[in-house]
N, CA, C and O atoms as a GROMACS GRO file, in nm:
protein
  572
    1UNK      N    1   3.884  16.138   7.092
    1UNK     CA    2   4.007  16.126   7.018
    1UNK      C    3   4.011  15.990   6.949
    1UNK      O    4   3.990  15.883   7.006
    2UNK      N    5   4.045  16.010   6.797
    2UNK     CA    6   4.043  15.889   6.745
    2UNK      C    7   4.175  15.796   6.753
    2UNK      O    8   4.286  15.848   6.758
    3UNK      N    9   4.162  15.685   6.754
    3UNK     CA   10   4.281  15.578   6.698
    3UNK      C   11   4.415  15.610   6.646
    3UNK      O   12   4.413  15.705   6.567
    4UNK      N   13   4.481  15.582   6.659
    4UNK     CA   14   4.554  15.559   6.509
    4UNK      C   15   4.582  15.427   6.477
    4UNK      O   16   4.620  15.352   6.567
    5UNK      N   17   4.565  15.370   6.322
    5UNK     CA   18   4.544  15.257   6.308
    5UNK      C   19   4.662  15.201   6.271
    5UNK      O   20   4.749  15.266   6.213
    6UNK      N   21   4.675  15.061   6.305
    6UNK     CA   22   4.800  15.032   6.286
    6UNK      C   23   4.873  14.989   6.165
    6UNK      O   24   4.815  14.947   6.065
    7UNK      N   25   5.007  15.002   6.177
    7UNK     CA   26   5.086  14.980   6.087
    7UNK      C   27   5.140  14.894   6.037
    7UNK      O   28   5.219  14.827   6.103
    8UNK      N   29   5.110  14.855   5.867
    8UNK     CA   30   5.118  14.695   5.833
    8UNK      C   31   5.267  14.734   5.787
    8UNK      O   32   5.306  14.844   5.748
    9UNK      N   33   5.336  14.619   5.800
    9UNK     CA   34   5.449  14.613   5.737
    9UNK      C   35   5.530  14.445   5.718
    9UNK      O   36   5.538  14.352   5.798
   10UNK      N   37   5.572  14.457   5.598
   10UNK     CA   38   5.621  14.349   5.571
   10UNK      C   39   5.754  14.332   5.498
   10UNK      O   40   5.792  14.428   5.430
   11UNK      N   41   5.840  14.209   5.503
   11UNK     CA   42   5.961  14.232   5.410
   11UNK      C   43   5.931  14.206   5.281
   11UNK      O   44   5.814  14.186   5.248
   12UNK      N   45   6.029  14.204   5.196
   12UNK     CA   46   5.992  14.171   5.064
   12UNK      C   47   5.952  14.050   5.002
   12UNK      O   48   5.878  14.048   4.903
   13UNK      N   49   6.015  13.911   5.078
   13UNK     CA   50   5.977  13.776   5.076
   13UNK      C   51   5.828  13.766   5.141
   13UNK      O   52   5.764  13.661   5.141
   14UNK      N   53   5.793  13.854   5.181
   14UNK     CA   54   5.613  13.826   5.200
   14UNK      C   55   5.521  13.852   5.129
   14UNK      O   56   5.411  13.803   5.102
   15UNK      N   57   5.612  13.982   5.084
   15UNK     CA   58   5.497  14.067   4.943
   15UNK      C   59   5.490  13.991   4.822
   15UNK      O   60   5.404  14.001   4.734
   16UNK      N   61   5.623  13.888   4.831
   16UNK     CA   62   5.634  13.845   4.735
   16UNK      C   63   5.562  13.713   4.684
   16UNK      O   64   5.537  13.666   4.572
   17UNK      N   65   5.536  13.663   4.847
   17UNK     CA   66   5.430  13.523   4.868
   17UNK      C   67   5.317  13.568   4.802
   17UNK      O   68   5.257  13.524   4.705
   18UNK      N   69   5.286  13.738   4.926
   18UNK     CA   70   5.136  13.767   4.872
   18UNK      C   71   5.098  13.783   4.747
   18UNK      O   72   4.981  13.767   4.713
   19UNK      N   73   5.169  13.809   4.686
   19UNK     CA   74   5.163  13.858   4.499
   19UNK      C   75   5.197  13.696   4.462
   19UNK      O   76   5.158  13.676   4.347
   20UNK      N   77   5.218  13.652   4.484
   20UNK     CA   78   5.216  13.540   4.421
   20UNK      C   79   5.098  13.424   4.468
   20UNK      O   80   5.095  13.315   4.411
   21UNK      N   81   5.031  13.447   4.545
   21UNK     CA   82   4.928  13.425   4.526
   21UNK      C   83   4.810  13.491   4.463
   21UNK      O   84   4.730  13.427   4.395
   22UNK      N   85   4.800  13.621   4.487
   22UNK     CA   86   4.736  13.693   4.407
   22UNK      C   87   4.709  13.656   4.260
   22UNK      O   88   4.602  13.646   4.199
   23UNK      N   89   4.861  13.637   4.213
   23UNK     CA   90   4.877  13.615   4.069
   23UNK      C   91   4.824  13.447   4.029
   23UNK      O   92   4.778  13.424   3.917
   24UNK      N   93   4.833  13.369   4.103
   24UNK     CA   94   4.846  13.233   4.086
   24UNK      C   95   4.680  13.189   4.035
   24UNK      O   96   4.588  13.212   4.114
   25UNK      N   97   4.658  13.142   3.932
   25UNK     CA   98   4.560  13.095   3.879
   25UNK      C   99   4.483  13.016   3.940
   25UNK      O  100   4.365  13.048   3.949
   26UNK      N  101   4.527  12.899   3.996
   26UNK     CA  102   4.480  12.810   4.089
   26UNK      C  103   4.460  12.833   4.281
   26UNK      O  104   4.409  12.739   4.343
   27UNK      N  105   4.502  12.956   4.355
   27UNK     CA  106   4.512  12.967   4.453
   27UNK      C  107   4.346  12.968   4.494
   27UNK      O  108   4.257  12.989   4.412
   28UNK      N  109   4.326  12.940   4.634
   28UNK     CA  110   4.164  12.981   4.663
   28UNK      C  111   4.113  13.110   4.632
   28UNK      O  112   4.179  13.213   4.625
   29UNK      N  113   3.999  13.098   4.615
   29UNK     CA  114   3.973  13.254   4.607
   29UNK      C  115   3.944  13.318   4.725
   29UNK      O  116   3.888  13.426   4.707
   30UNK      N  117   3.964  13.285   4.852
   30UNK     CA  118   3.931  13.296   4.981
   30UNK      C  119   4.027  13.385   5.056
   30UNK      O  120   4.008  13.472   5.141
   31UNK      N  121   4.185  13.319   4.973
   31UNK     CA  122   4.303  13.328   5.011
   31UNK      C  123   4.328  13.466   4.923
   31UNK      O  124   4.382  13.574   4.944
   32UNK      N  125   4.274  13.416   4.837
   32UNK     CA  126   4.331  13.558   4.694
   32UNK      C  127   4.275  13.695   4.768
   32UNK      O  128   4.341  13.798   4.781
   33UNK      N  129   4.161  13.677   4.808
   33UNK     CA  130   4.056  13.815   4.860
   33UNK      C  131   4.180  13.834   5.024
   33UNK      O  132   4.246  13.937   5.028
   34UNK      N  133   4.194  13.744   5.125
   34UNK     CA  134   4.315  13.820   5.236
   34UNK      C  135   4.433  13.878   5.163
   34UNK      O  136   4.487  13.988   5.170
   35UNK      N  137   4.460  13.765   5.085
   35UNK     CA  138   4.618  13.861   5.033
   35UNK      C  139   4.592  13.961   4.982
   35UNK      O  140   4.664  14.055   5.014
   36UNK      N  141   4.524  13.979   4.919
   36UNK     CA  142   4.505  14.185   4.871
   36UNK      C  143   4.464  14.237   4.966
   36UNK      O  144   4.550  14.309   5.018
   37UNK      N  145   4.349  14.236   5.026
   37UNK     CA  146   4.346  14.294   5.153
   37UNK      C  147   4.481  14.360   5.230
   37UNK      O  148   4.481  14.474   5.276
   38UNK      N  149   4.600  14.263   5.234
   38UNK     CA  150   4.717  14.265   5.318
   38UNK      C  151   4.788  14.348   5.259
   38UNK      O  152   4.847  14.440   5.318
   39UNK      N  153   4.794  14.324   5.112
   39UNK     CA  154   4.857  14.408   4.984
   39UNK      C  155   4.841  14.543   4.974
   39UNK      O  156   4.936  14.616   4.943
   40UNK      N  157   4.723  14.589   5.000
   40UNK     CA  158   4.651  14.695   5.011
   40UNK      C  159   4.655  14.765   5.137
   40UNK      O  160   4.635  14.886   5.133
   41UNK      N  161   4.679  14.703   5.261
   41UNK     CA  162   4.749  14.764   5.375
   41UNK      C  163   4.884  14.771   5.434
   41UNK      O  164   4.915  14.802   5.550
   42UNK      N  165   4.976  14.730   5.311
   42UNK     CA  166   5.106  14.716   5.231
   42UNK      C  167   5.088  14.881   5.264
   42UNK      O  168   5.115  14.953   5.360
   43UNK      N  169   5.021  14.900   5.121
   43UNK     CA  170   5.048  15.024   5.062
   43UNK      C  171   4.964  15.140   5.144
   43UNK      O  172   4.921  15.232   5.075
   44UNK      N  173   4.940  15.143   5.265
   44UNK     CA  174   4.898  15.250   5.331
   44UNK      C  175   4.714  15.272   5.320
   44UNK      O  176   4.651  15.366   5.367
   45UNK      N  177   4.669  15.174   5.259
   45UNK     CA  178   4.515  15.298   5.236
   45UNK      C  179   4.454  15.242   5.371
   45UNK      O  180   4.484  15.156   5.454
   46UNK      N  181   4.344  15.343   5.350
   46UNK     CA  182   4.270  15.342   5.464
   46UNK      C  183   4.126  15.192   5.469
   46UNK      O  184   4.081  15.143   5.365
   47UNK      N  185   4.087  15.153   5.590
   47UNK     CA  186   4.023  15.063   5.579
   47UNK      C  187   3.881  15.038   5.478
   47UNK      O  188   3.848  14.941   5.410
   48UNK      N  189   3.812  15.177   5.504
   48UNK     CA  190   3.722  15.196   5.406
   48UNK      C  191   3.762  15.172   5.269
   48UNK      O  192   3.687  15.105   5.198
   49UNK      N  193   3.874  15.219   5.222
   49UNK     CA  194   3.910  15.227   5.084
   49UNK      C  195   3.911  15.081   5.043
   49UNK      O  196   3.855  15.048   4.939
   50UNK      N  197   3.989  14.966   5.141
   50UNK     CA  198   3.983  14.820   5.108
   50UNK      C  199   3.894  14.760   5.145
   50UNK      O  200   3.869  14.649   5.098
   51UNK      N  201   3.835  14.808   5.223
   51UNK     CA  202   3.649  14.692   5.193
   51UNK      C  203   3.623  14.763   5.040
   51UNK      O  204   3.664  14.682   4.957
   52UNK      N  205   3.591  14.839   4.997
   52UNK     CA  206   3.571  14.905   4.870
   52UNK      C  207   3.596  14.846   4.758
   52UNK      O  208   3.513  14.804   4.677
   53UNK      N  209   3.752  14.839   4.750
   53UNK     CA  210   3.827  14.798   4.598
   53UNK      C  211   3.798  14.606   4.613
   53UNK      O  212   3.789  14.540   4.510
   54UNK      N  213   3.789  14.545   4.737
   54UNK     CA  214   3.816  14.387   4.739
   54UNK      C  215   3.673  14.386   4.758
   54UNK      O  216   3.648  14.272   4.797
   55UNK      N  217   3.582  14.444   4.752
   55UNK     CA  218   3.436  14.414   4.775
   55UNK      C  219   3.402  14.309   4.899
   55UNK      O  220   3.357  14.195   4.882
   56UNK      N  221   3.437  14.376   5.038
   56UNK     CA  222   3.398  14.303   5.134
   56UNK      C  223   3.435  14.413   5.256
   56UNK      O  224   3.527  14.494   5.262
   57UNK      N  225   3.333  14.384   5.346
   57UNK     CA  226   3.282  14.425   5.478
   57UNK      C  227   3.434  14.523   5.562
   57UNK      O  228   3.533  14.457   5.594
   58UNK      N  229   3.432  14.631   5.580
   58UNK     CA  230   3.506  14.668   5.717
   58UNK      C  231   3.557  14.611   5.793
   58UNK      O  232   3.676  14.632   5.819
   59UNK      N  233   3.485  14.519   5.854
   59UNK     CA  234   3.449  14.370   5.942
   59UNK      C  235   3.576  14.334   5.881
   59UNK      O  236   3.675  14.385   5.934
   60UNK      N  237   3.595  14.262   5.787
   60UNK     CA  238   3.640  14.136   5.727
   60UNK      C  239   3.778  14.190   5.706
   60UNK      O  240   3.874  14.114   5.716
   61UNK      N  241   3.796  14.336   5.675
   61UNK     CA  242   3.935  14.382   5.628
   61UNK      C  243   3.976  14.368   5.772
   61UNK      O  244   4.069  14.291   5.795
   62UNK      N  245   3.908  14.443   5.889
   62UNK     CA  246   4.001  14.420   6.027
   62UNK      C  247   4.025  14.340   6.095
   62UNK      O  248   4.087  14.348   6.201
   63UNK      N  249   3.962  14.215   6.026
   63UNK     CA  250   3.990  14.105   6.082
   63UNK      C  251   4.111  14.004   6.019
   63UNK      O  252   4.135  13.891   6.062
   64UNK      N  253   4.195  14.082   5.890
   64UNK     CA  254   4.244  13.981   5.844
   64UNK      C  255   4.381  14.083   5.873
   64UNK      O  256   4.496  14.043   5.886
   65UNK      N  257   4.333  14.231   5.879
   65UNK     CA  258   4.448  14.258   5.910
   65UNK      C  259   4.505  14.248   6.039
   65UNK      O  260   4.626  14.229   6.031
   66UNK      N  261   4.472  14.252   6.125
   66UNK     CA  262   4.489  14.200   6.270
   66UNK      C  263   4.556  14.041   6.259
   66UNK      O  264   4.673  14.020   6.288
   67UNK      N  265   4.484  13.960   6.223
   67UNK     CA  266   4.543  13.801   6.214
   67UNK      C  267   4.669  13.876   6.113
   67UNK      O  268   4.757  13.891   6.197
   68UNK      N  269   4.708  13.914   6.024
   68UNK     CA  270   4.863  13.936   6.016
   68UNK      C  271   4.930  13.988   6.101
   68UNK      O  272   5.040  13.937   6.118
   69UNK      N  273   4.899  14.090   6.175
   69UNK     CA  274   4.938  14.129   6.274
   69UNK      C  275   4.988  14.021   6.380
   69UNK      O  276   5.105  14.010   6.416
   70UNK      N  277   4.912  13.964   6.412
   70UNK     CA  278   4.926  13.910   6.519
   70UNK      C  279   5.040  13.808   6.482
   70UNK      O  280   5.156  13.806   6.522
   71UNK      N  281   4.965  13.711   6.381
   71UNK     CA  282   5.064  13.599   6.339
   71UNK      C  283   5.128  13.584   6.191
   71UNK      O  284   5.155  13.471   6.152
   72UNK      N  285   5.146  13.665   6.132
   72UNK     CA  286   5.214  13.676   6.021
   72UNK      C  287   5.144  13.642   5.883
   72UNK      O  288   5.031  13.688   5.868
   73UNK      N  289   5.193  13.574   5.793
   73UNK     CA  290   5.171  13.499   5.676
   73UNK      C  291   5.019  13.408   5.697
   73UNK      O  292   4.904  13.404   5.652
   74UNK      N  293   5.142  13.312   5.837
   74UNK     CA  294   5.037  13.217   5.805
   74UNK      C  295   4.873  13.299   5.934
   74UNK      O  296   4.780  13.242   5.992
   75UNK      N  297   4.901  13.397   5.929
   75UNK     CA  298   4.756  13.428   5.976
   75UNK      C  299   4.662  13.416   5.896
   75UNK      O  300   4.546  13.427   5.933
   76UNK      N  301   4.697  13.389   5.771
   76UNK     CA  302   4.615  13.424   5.676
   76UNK      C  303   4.539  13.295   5.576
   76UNK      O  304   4.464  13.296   5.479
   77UNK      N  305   4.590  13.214   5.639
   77UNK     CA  306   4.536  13.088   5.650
   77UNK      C  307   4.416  12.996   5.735
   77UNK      O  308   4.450  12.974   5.851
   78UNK      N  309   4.268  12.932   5.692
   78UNK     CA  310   4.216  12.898   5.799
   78UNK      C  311   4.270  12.836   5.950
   78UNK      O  312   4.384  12.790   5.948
   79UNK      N  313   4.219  12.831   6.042
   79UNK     CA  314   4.248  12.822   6.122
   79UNK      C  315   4.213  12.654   6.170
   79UNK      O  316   4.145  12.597   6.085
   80UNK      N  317   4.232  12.608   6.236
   80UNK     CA  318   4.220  12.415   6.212
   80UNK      C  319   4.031  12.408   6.282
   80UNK      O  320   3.955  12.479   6.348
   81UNK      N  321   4.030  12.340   6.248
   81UNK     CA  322   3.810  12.337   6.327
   81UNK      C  323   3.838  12.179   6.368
   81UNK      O  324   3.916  12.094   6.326
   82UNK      N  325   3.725  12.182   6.480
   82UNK     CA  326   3.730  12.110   6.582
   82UNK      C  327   3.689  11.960   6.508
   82UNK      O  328   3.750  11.853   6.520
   83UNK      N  329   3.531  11.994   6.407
   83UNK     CA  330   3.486  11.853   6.386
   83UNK      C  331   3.461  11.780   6.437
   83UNK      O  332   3.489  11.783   6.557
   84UNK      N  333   3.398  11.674   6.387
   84UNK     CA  334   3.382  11.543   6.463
   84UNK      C  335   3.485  11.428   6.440
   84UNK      O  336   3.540  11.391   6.337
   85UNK      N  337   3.499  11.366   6.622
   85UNK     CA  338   3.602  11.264   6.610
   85UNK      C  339   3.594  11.158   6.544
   85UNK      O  340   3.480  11.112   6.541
   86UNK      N  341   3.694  11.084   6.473
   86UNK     CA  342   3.712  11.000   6.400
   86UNK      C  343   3.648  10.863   6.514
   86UNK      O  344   3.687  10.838   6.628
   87UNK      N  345   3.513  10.778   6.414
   87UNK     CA  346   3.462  10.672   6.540
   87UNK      C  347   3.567  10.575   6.517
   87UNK      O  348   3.613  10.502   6.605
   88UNK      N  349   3.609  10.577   6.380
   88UNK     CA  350   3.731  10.394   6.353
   88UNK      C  351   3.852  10.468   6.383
   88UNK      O  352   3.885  10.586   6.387
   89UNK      N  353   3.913  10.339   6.404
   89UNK     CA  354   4.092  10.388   6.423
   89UNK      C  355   4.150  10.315   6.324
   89UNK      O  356   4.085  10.260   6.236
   90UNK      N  357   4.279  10.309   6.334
   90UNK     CA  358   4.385  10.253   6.232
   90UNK      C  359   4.325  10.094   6.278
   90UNK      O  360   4.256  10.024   6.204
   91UNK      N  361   4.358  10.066   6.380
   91UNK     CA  362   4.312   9.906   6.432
   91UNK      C  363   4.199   9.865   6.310
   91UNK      O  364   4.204   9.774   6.228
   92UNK      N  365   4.121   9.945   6.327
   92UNK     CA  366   3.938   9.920   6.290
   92UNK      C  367   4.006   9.891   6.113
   92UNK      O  368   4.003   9.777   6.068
   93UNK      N  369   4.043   9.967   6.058
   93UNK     CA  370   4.123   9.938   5.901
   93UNK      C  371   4.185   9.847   5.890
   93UNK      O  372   4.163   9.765   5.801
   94UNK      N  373   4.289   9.834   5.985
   94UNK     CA  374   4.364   9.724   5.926
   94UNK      C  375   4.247   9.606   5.975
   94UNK      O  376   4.254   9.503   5.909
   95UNK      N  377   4.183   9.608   6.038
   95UNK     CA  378   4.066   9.440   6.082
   95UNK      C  379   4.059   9.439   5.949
   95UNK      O  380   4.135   9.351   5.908
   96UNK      N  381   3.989   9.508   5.838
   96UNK     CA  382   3.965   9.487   5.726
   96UNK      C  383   4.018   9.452   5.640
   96UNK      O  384   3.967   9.398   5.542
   97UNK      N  385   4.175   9.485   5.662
   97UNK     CA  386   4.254   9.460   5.520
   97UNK      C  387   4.294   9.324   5.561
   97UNK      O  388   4.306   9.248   5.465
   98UNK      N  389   4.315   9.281   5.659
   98UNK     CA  390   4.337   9.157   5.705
   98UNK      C  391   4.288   9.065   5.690
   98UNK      O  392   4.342   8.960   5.657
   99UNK      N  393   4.085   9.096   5.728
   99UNK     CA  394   4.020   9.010   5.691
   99UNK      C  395   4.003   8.974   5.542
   99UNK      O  396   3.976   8.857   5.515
  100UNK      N  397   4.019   9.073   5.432
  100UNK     CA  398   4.000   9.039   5.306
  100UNK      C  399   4.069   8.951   5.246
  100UNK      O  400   4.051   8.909   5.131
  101UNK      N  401   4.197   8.904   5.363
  101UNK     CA  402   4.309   8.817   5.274
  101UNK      C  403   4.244   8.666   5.365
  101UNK      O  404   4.292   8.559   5.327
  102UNK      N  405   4.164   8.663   5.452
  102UNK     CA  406   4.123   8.518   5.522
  102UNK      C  407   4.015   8.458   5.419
  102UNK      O  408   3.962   8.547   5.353
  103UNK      N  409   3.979   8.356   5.397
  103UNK     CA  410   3.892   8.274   5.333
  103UNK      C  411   3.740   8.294   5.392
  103UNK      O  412   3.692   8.265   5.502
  104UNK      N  413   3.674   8.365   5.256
  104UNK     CA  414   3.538   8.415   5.274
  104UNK      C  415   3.444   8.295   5.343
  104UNK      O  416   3.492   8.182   5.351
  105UNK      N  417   3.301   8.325   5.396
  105UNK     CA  418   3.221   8.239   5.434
  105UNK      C  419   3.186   8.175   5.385
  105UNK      O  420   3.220   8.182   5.267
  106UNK      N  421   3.077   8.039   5.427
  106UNK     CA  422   3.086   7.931   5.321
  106UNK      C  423   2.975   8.016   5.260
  106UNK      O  424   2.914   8.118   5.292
  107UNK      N  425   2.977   7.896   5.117
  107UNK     CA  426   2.873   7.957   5.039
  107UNK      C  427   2.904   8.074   4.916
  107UNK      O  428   2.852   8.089   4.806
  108UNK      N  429   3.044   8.173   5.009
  108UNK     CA  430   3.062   8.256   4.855
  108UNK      C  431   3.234   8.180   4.865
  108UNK      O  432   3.305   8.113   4.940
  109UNK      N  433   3.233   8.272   4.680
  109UNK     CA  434   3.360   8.229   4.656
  109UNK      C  435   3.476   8.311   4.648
  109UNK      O  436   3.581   8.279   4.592
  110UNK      N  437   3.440   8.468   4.734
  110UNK     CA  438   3.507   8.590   4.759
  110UNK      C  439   3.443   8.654   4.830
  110UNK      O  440   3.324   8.624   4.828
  111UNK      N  441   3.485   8.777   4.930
  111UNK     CA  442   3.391   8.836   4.973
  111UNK      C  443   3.319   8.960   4.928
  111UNK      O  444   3.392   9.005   4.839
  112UNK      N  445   3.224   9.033   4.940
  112UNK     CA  446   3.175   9.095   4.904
  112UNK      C  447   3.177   9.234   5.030
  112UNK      O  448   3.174   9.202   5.148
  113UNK      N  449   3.180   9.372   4.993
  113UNK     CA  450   3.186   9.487   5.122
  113UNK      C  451   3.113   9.439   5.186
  113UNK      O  452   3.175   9.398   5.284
  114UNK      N  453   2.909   9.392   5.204
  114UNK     CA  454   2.811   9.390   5.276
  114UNK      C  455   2.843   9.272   5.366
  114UNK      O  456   2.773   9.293   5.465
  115UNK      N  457   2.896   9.184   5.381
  115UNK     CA  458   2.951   9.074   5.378
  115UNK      C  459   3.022   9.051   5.493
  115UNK      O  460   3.001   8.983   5.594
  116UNK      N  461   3.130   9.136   5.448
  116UNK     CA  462   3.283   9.174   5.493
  116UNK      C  463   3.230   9.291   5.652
  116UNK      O  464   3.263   9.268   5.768
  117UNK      N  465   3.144   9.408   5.603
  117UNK     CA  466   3.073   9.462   5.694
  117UNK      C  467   3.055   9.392   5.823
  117UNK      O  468   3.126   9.387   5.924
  118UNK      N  469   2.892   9.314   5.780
  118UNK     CA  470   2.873   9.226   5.840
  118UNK      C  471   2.942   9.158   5.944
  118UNK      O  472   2.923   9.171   6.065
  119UNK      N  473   3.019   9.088   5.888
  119UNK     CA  474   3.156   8.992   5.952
  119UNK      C  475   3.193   9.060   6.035
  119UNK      O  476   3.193   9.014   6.149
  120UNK      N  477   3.239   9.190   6.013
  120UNK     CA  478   3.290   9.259   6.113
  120UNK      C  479   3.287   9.368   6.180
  120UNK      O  480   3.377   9.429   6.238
  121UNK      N  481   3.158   9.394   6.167
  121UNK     CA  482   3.071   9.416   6.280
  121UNK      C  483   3.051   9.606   6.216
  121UNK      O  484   2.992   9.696   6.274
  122UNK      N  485   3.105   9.612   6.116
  122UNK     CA  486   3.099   9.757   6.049
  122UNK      C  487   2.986   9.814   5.997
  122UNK      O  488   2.876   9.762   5.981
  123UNK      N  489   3.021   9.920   5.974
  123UNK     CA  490   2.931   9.985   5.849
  123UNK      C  491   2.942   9.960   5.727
  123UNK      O  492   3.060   9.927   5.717
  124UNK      N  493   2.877   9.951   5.584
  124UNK     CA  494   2.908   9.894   5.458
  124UNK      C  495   3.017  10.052   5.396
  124UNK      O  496   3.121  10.057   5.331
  125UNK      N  497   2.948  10.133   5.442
  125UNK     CA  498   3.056  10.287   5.394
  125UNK      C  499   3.213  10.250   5.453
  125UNK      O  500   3.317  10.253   5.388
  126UNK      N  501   3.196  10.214   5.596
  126UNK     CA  502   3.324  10.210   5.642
  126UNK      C  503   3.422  10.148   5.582
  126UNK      O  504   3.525  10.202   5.544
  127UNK      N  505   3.392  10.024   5.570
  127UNK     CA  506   3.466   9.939   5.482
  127UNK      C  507   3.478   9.967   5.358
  127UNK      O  508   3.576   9.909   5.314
  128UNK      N  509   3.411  10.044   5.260
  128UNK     CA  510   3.407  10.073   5.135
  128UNK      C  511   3.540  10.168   5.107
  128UNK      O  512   3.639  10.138   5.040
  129UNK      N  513   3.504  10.327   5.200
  129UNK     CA  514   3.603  10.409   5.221
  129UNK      C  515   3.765  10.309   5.257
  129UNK      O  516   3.869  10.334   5.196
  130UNK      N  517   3.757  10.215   5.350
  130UNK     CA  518   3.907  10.185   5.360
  130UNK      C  519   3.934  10.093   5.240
  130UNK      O  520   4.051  10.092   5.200
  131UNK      N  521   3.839  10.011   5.171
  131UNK     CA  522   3.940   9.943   5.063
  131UNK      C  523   3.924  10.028   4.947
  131UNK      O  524   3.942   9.958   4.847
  132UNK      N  525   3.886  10.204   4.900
  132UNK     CA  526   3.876  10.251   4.823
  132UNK      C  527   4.044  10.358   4.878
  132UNK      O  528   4.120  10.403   4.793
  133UNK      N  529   4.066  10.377   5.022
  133UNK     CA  530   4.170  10.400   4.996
  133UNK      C  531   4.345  10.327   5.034
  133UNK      O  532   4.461  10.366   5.040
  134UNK      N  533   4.268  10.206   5.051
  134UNK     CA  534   4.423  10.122   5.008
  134UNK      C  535   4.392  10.067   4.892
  134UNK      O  536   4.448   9.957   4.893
  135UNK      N  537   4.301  10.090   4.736
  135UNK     CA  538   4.324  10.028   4.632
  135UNK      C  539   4.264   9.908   4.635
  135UNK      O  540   4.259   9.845   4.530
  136UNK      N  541   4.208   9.854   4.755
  136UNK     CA  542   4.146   9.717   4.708
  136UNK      C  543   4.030   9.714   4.630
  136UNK      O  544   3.951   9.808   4.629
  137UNK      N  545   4.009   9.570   4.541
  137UNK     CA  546   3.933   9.575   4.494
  137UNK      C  547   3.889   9.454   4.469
  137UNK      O  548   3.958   9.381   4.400
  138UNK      N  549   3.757   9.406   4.523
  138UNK     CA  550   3.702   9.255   4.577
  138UNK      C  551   3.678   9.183   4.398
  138UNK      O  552   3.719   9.068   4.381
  139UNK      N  553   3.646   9.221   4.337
  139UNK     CA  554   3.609   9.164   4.223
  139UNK      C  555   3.692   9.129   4.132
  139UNK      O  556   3.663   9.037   4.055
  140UNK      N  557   3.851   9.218   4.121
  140UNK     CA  558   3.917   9.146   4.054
  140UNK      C  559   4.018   9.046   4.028
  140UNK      O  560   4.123   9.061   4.091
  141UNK      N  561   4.012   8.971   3.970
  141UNK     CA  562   4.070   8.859   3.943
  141UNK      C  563   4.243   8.886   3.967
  141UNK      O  564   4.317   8.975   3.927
  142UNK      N  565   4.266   8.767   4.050
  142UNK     CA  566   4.431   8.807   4.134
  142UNK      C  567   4.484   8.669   4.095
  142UNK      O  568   4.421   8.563   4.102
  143UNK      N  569   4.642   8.693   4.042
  143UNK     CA  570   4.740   8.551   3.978
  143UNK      C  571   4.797   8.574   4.078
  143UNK      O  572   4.895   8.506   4.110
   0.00000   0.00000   0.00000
């Protein structure tokens, strides 16, 4: 005896997300391919029929319809990944922004990232990345 498969249903403020991503020029295309998927089990068809029309796997349709199932909208969103832990902390940044305002070593007459690294005990990336995102910038001339 077979299944019966389950029943998608949604209010109108969802269909209306989903279509609007659908429609949206700029949305992922990752995102665009679940929301029809969802759209498409909106409207009743069968699973075969939507691997078919969205050109992707059986697999992939029951897996996205289930994550709505389970958790709604945002099922349909990646899910967070583990990655690797961050080795600097906020501490480790601010050492840097701090140090850039103390009086360079003898010999130069500003400091330089390799330098600055050096000094403090970093990587030349590390330091690069934090004064690329607080805006610093060693070379130019400050009134």
């Amino acid at each position: 005896m077979s299944r019966k498969p389950q029943v998608v249903t949604a209010g109108n403020e969802v269909k209306e997300q989903l279509q609007n991503i659908v429609n949206r020029r700029k949305s992922e295309q990752r995102l665009v391919e679940r929301a029809r998927i969802i759209l498409k089990c909106l409207e009743g068809m069968p699973l075969e029929d939507i691997a078919k029309q969205v050109g992707v796997s059986k697999v992939t349709v029951s897996k996205w319809k289930s994550r709505f199932l389970s958790d709604g909208f945002q099922g349909l969103f990646d899910m967070p990944r583990s990655g690797r832990t961050a080795s600097y902390t906020k501490q480790d940044e601010q050492r840097v922004i701090d140090q850039i305002s103390q009086e360079p070593p003898n010999g130069l007459s500003r400091w330089d990232g390799t330098t600055l690294a050096r000094e403090l005990g970093y990587s030349d990336d590390f330091v690069w990345r934090v004064m690329r995102k607080n805006n610093l910038h060693l070379n130019r001339s400050r009134s």
